[in-house]
C-alpha positions as CSV (number, residue, x, y, z in Angstrom):
1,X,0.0,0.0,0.0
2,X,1.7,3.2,-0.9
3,X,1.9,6.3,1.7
4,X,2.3,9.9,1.9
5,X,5.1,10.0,4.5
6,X,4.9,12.9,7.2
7,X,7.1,12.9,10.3
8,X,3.6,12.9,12.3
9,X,1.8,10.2,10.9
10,X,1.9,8.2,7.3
11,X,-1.4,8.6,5.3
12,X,-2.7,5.8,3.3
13,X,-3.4,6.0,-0.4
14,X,-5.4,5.0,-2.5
15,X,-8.5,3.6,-0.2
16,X,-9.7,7.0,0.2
17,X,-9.7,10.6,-0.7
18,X,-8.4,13.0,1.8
19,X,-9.3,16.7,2.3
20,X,-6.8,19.4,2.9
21,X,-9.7,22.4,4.1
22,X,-8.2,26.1,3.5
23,X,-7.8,28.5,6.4
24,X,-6.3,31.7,5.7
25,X,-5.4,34.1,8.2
26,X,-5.0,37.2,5.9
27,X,-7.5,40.1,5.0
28,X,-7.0,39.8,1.0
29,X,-7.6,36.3,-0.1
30,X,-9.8,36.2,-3.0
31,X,-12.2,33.9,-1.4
32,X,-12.4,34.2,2.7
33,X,-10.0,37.4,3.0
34,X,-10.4,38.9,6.7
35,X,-13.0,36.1,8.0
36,X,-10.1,34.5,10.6
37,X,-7.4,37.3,10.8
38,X,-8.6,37.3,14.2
39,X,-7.3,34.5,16.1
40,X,-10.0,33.1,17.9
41,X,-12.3,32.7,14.7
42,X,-9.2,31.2,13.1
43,X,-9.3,28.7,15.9
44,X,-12.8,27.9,15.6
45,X,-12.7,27.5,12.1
46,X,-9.9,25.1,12.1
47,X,-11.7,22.6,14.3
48,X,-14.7,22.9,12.3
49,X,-12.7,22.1,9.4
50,X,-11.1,19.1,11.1
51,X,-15.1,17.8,13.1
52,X,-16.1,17.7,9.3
53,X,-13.7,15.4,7.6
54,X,-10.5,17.3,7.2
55,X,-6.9,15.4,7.3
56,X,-4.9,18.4,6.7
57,X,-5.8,21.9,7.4
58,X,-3.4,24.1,5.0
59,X,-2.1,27.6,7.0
60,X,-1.6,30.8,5.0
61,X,-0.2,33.9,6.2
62,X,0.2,35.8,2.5
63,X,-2.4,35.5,-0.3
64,X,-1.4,34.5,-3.4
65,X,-4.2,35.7,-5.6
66,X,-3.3,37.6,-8.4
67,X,-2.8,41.4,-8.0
68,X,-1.5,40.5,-4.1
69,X,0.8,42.7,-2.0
70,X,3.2,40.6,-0.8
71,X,4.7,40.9,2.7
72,X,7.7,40.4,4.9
73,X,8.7,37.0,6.3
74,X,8.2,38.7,9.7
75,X,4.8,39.7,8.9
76,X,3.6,36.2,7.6
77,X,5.3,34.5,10.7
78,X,3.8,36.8,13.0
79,X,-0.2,35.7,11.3
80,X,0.5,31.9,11.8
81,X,3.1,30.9,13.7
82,X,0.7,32.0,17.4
83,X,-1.9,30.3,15.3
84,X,-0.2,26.8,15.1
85,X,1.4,27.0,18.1
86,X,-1.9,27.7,19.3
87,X,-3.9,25.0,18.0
88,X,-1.2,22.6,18.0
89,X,-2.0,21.1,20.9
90,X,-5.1,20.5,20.5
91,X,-5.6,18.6,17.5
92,X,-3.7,15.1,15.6
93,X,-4.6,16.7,12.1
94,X,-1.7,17.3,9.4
95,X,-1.0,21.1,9.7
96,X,0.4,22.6,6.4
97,X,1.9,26.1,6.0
98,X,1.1,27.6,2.5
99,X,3.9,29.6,1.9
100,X,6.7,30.1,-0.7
101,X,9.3,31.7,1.9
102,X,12.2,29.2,3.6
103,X,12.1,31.2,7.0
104,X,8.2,31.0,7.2
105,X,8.1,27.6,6.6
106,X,11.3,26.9,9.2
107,X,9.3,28.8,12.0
108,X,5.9,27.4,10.7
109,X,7.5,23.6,11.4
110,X,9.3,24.5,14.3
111,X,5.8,26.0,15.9
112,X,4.3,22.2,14.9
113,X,3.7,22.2,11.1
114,X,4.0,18.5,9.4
115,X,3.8,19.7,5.6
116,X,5.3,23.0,3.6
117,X,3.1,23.5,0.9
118,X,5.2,25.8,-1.7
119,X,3.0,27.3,-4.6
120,X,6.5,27.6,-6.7
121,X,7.7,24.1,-5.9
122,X,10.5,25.2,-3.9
123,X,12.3,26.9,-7.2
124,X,11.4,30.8,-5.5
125,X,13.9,30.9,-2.7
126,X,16.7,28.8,-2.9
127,X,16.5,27.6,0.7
128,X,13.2,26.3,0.5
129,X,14.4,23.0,-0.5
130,X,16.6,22.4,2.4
131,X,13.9,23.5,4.8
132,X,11.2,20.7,3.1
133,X,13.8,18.2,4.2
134,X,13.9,19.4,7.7
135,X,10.6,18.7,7.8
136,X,10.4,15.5,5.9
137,X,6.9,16.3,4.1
138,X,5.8,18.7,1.1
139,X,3.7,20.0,-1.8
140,X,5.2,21.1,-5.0
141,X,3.5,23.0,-6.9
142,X,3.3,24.3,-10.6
143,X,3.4,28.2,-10.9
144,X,4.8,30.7,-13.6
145,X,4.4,34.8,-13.9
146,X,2.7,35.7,-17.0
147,X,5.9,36.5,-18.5
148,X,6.9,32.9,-18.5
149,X,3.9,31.8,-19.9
150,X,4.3,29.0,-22.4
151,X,2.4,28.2,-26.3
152,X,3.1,24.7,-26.3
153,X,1.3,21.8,-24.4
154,X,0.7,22.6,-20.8
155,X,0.6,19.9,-19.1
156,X,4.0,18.3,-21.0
157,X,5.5,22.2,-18.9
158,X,3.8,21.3,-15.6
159,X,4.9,17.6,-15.7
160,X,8.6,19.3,-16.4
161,X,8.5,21.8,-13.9
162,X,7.5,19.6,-11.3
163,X,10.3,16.9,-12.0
164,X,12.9,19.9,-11.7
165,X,10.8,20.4,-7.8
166,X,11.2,16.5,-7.6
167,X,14.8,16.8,-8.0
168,X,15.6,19.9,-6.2
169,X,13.8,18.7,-3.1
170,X,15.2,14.9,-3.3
171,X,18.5,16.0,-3.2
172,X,17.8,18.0,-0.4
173,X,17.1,14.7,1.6
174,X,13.2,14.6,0.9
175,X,11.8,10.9,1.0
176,X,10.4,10.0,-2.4
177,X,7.2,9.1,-0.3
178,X,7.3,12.4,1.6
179,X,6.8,14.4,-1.7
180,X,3.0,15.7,-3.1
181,X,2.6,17.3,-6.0
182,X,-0.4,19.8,-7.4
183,X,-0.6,21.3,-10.9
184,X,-1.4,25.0,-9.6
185,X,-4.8,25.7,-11.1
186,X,-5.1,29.5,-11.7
187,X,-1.7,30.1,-11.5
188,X,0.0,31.4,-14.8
189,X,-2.2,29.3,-16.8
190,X,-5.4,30.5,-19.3
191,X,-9.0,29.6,-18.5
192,X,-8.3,27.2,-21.2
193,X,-5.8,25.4,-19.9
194,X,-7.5,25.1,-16.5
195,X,-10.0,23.1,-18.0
196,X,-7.1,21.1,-20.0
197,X,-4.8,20.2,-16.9
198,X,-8.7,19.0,-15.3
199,X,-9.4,16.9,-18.4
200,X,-5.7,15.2,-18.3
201,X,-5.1,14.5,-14.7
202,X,-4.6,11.4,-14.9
203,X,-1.6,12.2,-16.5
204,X,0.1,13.8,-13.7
205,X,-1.0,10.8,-11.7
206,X,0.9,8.8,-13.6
207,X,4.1,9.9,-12.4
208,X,3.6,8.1,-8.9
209,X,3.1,10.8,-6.6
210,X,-0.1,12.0,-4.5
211,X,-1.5,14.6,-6.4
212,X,-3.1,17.1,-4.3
213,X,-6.0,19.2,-6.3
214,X,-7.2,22.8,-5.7
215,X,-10.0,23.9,-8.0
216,X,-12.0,25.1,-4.9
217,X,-13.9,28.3,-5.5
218,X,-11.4,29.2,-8.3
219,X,-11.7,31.7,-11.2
220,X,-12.4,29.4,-13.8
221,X,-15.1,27.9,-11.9
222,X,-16.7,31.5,-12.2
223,X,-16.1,32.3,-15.4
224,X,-17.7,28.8,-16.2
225,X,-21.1,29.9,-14.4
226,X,-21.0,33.6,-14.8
227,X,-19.9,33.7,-10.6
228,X,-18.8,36.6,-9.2
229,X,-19.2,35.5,-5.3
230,X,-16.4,33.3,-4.6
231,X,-18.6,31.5,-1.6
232,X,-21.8,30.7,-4.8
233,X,-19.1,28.3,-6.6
234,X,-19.7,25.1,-4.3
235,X,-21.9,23.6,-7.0
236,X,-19.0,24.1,-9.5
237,X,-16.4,22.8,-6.8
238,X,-18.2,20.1,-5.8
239,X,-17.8,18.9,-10.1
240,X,-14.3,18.7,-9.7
241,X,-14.3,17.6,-6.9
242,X,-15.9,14.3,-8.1
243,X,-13.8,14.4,-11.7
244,X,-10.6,14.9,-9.7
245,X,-11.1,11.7,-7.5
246,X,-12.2,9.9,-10.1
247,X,-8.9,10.9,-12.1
248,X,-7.1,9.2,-9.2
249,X,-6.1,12.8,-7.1
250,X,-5.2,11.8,-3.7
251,X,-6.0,15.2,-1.9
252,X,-8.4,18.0,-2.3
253,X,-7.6,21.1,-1.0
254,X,-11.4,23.0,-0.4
255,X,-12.8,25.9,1.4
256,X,-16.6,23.7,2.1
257,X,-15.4,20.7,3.8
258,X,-18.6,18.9,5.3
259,X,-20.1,19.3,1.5
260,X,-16.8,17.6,-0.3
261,X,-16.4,15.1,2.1
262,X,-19.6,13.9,1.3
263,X,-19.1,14.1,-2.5
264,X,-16.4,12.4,-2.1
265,X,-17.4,9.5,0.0
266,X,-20.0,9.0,-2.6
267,X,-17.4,8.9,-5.7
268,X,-15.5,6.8,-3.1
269,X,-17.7,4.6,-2.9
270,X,-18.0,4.3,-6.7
271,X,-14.0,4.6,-7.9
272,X,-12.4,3.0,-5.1
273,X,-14.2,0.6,-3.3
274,X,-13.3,-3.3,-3.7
């Protein structure tokens, strides 16, 4: 049976589908921005996540949507690392830290964080490689700026960025079975090719690696429906949600947990079961 390695605990794949539920703790994220910068709602929020059938709850201290003012490392560490240390504690679910910066990601694991979760694949800062190894577990991800942007096929330039992340990180120290990987919907990509790198998952699964998904109230799920409220695209979600899993995606990473848990016990129960 193959794992996802973390220093905390190993997760099974394969059997079933885990949720990774979103909480961040900034006041510009397209989707929740300023619902949890206040620590106590945070908190609450996180074991409401974890109560309805999230593994992992993924930190963030710094958007990432586009147009974002980014911050100082010392600004992002001061919005989560009280948070995990806070929650910490108190709960045995996987803790991510959604960041791209080495020293956030060293505090974030230090405070209790089992998984860096690195929207360029750990090819921004140079350290961040080093740091993924510290903490044994990590999620690469496929990004580029829109001056990078490619013509050719787009998943054949996600497949070879990643591998570069695979190798940068392995020889680092990361276990091969410590290392997810996620093909950065709505990063650098068209609406187009969103829908393209949905239709050819199973591509990416065939590399042998967890693939983590993160379609979750995204742009192209508006643009689809004519959306404009980020919180109105569950519907939308909830369809990739179930095309994902069925693709073979090991993790989905979702703002709604209690409504894709239950989608996904029912394609579950279709795709996986014996």
């Amino acid at each position: 049976m193959a794992i996802y390695h973390t220093r905390r605990r190993d997760l099974l794949l394969g059997e079933r589908t885990y949720l990774m539920g979103i909480l961040n703790l900034t006041p510009d994220s397209f989707s929740d921005g300023g619902d949890f910068v206040d620590l106590d709602a945070a908190t609450m929020h996180f074991h409401a996540m974890v109560k309805a059938g999230a593994e992992i709850i993924d930190v963030g201290g710094e958007s990432t949507r586009p147009g974002h003012i980014p911050i100082s490392a010392k600004d992002e560490m001061a919005r989560v690392v009280p948070f995990i240390e806070k929650v910490r504690p108190h709960t045995k679910a996987l803790i991510s830290i959604d960041t791209s910066k080495a020293e956030v990601a060293a505090a974030a694991l230090v405070a209790g964080a089992d998984i860096v979760n690195d929207v360029w694949g750990a090819q921004r800062d140079p350290a961040m490689a080093e740091v993924m190894a510290q903490g044994q577990a990590c999620v690469l991800m496929h990004n580029r700026s829109a001056e990078e942007a490619e013509t050719g096929d787009v998943m054949q330039a996600v497949q070879a960025y990643l591998q570069h992340s695979i190798e940068l990180v392995k020889q680092a120290g990361v276990r091969d079975d410590a290392i997810m990987l996620d093909p950065g919907l709505g990063f650098g990509k068209t609406y187009e090719e969103n829908w393209e790198l949905m239709r050819r998952l199973p591509e990416l699964v065939a590399l042998g690696y967890p693939v983590l998904l993160g379609a979750s109230r995204k742009s192209m799920i508006a643009k689809l429906l004519n959306l404009k409220d980020p919180k109105a695209r569950l519907s939308g979600t909830l369809g990739t949600t179930a095309l994902g899993i069925q693709a073979g995606v090991d993790v989905l990473r979702v703002h709604d947990v209690r409504e894709n848990y239950e989608c996904a016990a029912v394609v579950d129960r279709c795709v996986r079961s014996k």
